[in-house]
TORKOL-4160 file (C-alpha; in steps of 0.2 Angstrom, whole numbers, padded with zeros to 4 digits, m for minus):
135
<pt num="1" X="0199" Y="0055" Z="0008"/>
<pt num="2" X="0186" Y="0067" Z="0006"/>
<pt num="3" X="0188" Y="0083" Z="0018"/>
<pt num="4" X="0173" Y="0087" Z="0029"/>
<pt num="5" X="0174" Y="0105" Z="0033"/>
<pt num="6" X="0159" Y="0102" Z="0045"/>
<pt num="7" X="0172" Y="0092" Z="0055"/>
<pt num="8" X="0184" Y="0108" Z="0057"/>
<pt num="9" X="0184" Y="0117" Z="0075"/>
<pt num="10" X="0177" Y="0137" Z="0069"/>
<pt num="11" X="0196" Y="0140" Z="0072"/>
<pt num="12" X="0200" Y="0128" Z="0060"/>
<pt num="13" X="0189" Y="0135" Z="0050"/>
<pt num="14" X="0193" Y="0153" Z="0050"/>
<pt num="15" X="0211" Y="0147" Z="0048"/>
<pt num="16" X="0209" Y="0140" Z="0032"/>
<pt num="17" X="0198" Y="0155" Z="0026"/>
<pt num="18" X="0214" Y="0167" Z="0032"/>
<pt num="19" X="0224" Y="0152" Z="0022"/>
<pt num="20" X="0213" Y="0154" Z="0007"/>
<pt num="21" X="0215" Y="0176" Z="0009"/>
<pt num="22" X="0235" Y="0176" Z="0012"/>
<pt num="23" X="0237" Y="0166" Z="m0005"/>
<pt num="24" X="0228" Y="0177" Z="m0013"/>
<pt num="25" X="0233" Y="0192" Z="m0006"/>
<pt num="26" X="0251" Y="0185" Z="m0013"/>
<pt num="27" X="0244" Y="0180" Z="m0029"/>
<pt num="28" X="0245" Y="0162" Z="m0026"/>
<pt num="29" X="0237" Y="0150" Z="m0037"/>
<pt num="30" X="0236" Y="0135" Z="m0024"/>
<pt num="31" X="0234" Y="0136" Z="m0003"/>
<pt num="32" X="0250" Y="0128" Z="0003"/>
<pt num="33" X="0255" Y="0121" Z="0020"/>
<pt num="34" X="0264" Y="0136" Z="0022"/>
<pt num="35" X="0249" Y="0146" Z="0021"/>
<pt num="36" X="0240" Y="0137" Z="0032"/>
<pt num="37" X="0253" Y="0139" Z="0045"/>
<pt num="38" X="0254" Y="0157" Z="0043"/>
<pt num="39" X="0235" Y="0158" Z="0047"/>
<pt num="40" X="0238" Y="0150" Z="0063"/>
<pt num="41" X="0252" Y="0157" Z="0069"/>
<pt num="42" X="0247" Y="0174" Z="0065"/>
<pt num="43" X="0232" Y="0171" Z="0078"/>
<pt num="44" X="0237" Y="0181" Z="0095"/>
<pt num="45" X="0222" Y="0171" Z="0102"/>
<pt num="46" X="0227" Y="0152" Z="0095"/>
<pt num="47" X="0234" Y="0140" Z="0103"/>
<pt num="48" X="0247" Y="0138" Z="0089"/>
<pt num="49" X="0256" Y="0154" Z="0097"/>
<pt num="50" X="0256" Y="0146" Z="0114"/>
<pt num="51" X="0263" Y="0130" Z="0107"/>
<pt num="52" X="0278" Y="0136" Z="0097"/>
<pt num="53" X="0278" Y="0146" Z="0115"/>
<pt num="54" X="0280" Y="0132" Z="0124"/>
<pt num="55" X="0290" Y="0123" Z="0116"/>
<pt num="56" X="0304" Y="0136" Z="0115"/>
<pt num="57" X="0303" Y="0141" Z="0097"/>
<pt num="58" X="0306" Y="0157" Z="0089"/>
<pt num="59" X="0290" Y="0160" Z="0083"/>
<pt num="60" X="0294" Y="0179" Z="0075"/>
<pt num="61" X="0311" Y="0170" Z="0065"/>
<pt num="62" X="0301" Y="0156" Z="0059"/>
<pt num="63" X="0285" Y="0167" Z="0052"/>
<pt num="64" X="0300" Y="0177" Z="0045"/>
<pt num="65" X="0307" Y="0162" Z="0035"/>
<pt num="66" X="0290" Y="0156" Z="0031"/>
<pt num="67" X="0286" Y="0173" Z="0023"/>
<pt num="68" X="0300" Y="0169" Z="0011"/>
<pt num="69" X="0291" Y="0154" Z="0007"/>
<pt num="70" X="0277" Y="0159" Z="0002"/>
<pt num="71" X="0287" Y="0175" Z="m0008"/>
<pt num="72" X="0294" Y="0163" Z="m0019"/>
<pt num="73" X="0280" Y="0153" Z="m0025"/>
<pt num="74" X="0272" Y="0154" Z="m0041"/>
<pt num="75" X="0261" Y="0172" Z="m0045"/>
<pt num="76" X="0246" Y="0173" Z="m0056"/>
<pt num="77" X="0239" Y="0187" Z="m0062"/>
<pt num="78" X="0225" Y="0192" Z="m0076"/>
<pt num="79" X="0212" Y="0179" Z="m0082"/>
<pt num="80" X="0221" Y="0166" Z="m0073"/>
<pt num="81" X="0220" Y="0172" Z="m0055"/>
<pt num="82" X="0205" Y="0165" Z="m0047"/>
<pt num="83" X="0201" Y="0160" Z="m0030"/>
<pt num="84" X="0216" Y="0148" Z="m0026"/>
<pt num="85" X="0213" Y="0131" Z="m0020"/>
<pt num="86" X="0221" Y="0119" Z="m0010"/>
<pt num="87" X="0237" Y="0109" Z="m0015"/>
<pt num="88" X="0240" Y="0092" Z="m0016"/>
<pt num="89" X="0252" Y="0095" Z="0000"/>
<pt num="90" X="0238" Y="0106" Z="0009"/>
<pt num="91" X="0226" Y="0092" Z="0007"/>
<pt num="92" X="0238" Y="0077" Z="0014"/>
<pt num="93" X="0241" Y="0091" Z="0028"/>
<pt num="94" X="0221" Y="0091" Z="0030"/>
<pt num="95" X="0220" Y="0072" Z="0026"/>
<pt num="96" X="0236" Y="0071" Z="0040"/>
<pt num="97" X="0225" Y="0081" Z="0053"/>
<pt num="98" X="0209" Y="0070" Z="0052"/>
<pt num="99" X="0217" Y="0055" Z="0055"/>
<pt num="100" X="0227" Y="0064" Z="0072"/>
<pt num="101" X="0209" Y="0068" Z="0077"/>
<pt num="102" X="0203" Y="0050" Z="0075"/>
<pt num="103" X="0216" Y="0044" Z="0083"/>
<pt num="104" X="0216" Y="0053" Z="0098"/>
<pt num="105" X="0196" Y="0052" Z="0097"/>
<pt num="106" X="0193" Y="0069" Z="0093"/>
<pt num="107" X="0175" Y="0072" Z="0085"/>
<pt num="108" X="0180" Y="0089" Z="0078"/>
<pt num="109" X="0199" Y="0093" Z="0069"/>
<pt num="110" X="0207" Y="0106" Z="0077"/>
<pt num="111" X="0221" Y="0118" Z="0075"/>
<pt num="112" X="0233" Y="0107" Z="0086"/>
<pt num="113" X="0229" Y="0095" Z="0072"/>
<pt num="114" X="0232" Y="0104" Z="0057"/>
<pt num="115" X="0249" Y="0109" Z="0065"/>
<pt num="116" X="0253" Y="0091" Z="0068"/>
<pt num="117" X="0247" Y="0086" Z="0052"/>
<pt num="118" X="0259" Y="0103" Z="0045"/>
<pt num="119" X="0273" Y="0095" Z="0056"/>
<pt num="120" X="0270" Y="0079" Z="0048"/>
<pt num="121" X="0269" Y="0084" Z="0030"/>
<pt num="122" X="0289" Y="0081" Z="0026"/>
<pt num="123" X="0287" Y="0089" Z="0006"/>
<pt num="124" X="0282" Y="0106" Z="0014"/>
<pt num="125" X="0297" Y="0118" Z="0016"/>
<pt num="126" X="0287" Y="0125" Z="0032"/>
<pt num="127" X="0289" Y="0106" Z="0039"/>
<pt num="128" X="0307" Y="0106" Z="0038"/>
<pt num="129" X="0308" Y="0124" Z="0047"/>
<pt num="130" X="0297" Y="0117" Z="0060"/>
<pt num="131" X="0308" Y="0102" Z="0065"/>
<pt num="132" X="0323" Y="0112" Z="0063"/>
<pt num="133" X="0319" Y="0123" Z="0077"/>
<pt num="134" X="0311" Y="0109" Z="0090"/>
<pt num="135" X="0293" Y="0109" Z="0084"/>
């Protein structure tokens, strides 16, 4: 499934922009799930904050273990280090989220979306750290 990024909500959006900036700010060849998270949990103003909120889960000890995550994936540097791209596992997430959209007959994908499709996404460690505390 091709990905139509005219289809993304602007938050959606600007998450996977801050997605595309974290893995390279940790020299990370590709954008991974846990990337993504981090994007959208470390919104103040997104829904993803009130969500984990809601449901009780330790939002500060989970970005805490998803920070190890992403410090223990590969590094490029030098002639190798371009703009990263996104994963295999980042584009079922993406592939995840429009069909949640569909389904619930959504025009546009949102970040509620993404975080489903992040949820769903079992070969993600960020997946796994999600269902293990209630998400």
């Amino acid at each position: 499934m091709a990905i139509n990024f005219n289809k993304l909500t602007l938050k959606s959006q600007e998450a996977l922009q801050r997605s595309q900036e974290i893995a390279s700010e940790n020299s990370n060849q590709q954008i991974e799930p846990e990337h993504i998270f981090e994007a959208l949990a470390s919104d103040p103003a997104g829904i993803v904050t009130s969500i984990l909120a809601k449901l009780g889960a330790n939002k500060d000890s989970i970005l805490s273990n998803n920070k190890e995550f992403i410090n223990s994936f590969p590094k490029v540097s030098g002639a190798n280090s371009g703009d990263p791209v996104l994963s295999r596992n980042s584009t079922d997430v993406l592939d995840s989220a429009f069909k949640e959209a569909s389904a619930m007959k959504d025009e546009f994908v949102s970040a509620e979306h993404i975080l489903l499709g992040i949820a769903e996404n079992l070969k993600s460690k960020i997946s796994n750290l999600l269902r293990n505390n209630g998400v």
